[in-house]
C-alpha positions, 0 to 999 in steps of 0.5 A, spaced: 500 500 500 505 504 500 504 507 493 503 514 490 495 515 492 494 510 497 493 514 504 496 512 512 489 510 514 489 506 508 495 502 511 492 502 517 486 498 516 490 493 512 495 493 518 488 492 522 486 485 517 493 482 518 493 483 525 486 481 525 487 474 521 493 472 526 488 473 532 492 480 535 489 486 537 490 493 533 494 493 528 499 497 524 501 502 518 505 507 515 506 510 522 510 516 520 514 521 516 521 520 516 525 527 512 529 531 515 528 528 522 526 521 524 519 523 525 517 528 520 511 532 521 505 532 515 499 532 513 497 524 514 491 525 510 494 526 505 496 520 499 502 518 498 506 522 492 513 520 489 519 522 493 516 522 501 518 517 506 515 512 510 516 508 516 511 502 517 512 500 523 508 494 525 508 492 533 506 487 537 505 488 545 502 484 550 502 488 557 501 482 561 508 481 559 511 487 559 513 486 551 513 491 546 516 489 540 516 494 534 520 492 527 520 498 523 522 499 515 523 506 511 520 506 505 521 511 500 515 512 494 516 512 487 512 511 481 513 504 480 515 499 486 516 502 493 524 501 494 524 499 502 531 503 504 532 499 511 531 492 506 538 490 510 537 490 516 536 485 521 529 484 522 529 475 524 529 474 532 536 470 531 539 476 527 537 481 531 540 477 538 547 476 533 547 483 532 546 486 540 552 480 541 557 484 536 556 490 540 557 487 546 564 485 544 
């Protein structure tokens, strides 16, 4: 959804399908801008138009737990296919706990 005309409520009410379907409560979309700050301001009823980009943020939280779990992609849109700029970060549990190992060495 993250294309030229599509809008964050847009994003959200498929985050919100998803989260459903897999029998948790809420749900995600595009969560912010991202420009000259990590979270930019703007008009979120807006639609989508080339060169702005997006953090799509979907979270999993259970407060019974404590745990708030929230992996996040930049994505930039285009005409044509989204280009997700974060594609090389670690986002499995397994890469995620080898990088936090790294940095304790």
């Amino acid at each position: 959804m993250t294309r030229p005309g599509a809008t964050r409520a847009d994003t959200r009410k498929i985050g919100a399908a998803i989260y459903q379907k897999h029998g948790f409560p809420g749900g995600a979309g595009a969560g912010h801008y991202v420009g000259m700050a990590v979270h930019d301001v703007g008009d979120a009823s807006l639609p989508f138009e080339p060169g702005m980009v997006i953090a799509v943020e979907p979270i999993v939280e259970d407060a019974s737990k404590e745990l708030h779990i929230r992996v996040e992609d930049t994505v930039l849109i285009t005409d044509g296919d989204p280009v997700i700029l974060s594609a090389g970060v670690p986002k499995e549990i397994d890469e995620v706990l080898a990088l936090v190992r790294q940095g304790r060495k």
